[in-house]
N, C-alpha and C positions, 0 to 999 in steps of 0.2 A: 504494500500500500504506500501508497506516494504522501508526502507532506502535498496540501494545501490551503486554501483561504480559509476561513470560518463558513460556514454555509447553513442555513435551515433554510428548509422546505414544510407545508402543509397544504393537507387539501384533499383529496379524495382517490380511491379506485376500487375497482373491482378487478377479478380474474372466472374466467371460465376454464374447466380443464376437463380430462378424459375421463376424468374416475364419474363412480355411482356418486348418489346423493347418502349421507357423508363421506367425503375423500378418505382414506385411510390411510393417505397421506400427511393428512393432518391428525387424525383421532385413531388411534390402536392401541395394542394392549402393549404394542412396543415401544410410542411414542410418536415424537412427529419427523417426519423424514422417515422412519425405520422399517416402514410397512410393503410389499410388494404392492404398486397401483391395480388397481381394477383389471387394467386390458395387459398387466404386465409393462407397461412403460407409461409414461404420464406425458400427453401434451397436452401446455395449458399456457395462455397469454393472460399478459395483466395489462389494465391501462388506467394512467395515471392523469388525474388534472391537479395543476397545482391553483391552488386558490392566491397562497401568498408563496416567497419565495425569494432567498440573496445566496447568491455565491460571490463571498468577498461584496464588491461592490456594485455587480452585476444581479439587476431585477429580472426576477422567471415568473413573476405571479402570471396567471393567466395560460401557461403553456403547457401541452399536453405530451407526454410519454407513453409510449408500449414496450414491451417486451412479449416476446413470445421462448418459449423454453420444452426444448425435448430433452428427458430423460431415459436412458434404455430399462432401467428397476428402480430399485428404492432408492427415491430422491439421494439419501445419506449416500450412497455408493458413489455419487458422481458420474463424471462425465456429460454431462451436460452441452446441451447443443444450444447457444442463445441468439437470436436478433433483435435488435434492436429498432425502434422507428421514432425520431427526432421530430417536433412537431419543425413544419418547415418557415412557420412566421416567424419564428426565431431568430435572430442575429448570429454572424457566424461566433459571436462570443459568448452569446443564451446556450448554442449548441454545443459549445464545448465544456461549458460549466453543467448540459443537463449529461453529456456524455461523461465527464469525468461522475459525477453522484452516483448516475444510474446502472454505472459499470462494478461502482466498489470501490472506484480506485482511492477515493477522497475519505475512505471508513465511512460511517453510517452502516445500519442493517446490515445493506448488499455487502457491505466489505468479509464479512462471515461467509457469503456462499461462495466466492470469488476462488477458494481452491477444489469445488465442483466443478469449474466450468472446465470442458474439455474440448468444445471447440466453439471460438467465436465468430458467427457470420458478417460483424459489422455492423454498423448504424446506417440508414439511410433516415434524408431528410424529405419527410414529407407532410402535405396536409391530413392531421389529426382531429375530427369532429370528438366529442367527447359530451354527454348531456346527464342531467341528474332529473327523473323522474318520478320522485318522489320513494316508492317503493323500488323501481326500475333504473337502472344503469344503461346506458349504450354509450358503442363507439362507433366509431367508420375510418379507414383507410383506404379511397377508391382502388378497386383490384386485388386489397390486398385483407381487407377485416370488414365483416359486418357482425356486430355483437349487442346482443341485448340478453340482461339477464334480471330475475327478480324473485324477491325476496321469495322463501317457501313461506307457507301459512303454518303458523304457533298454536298450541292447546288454547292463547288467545287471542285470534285475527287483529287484534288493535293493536299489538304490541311484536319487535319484531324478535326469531328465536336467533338467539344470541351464541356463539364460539366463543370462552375465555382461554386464554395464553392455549391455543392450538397454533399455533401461525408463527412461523419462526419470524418476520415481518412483523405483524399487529397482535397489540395487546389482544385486541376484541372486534373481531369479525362478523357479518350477519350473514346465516346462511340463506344462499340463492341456490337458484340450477338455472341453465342457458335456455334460452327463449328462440332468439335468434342464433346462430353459430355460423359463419362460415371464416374459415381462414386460407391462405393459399399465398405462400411464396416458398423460395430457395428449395422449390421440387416436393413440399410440403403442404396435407392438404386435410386439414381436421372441419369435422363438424362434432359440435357437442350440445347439441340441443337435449335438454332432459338432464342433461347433465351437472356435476358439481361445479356452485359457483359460488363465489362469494361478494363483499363490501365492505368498504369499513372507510369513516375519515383518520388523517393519519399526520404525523410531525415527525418530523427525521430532523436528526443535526450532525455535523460535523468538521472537523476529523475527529 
């Protein structure tokens, strides 16, 4: 992990991934990471909006992040295949302050997962839609993500059913399943509708 600036970010995301509704990725009798996924390997994107946001002296409020992430078994094993998508409003100086956070490099959270990855596809810079719907999530990246995901229904439909400390990421997660799904780049081609998803607002700092 590299030294740099001071940074915090907040703001919101969700992820859609391959597993059943609960991951067992997140919840097992082994822990979090420790579980074989559902289909035997996990793919799952996450996408980010930040609400506020500085790296150093560089403002990101407003700017959107994805990731998308294969794993061949349990998360904890590694190897990991990640890309990255840059929202493209960004300045070339937004973009390298959300590429250093969201990579790891700067410490925060991601700096923990950074010796899973096994191979990295890159960042590209593109137009990232990103919306908050209340109980539903969605994102869009033309060609490349269409995602909407929402909340499951609780013993009490007012209230939403809650994940504590499951989430190597977030304290506290709400559980969804995917609505919408499609994904599709770098020869890669997931749909997860019905399947495990989650949300949650969020604050990271670092180094």
């Amino acid at each position: 992990m590299s030294q740099g600036p001071r940074w915090e970010i907040s703001g919101e995301y969700f992820e859609n991934c391959s597993c059943d509704v609960v991951c067992p990725c997140e919840v097992s009798p082994l822990g979090p990471m420790q579980a074989r996924p559902d289909q035997g390997h996990c793919n799952v994107y996450l996408a980010f909006h930040l609400n506020r946001g500085r790296f150093g002296g560089v403002d990101l409020a407003g700017l959107n992040v994805v990731l998308a992430i294969h794993t061949p078994g349990p998360m904890a094993e590694g190897n990991w295949t990640v890309a990255a998508y840059l929202d493209a409003r960004a300045s070339a100086e937004q973009q390298q302050a959300l590429g250093a956070i969201f990579s790891g490099g700067v410490g925060g959270p991601l700096a923990a997962v950074v010796p899973l990855v096994g191979t990295n596809l890159g960042a590209k810079a593109v137009p990232i839609e990103y919306h908050n719907h209340g109980r539903k999530r969605a994102a869009r990246i033309e060609g490349i993500l269409e995602a909407v995901v929402a909340a499951v229904p609780g013993a009490n439909p007012e209230e939403d059913l809650v994940k504590r400390n499951a989430h190597p990421l977030f304290a506290e997660i709400v559980q969804a399943s995917g609505v919408v799904s499609r994904y599709t780049d770098h020869g890669l081609e997931w749909n997860h509708v019905g399947k495990n998803a989650d949300y949650a607002a969020f604050r990271w700092t670092g180094p």
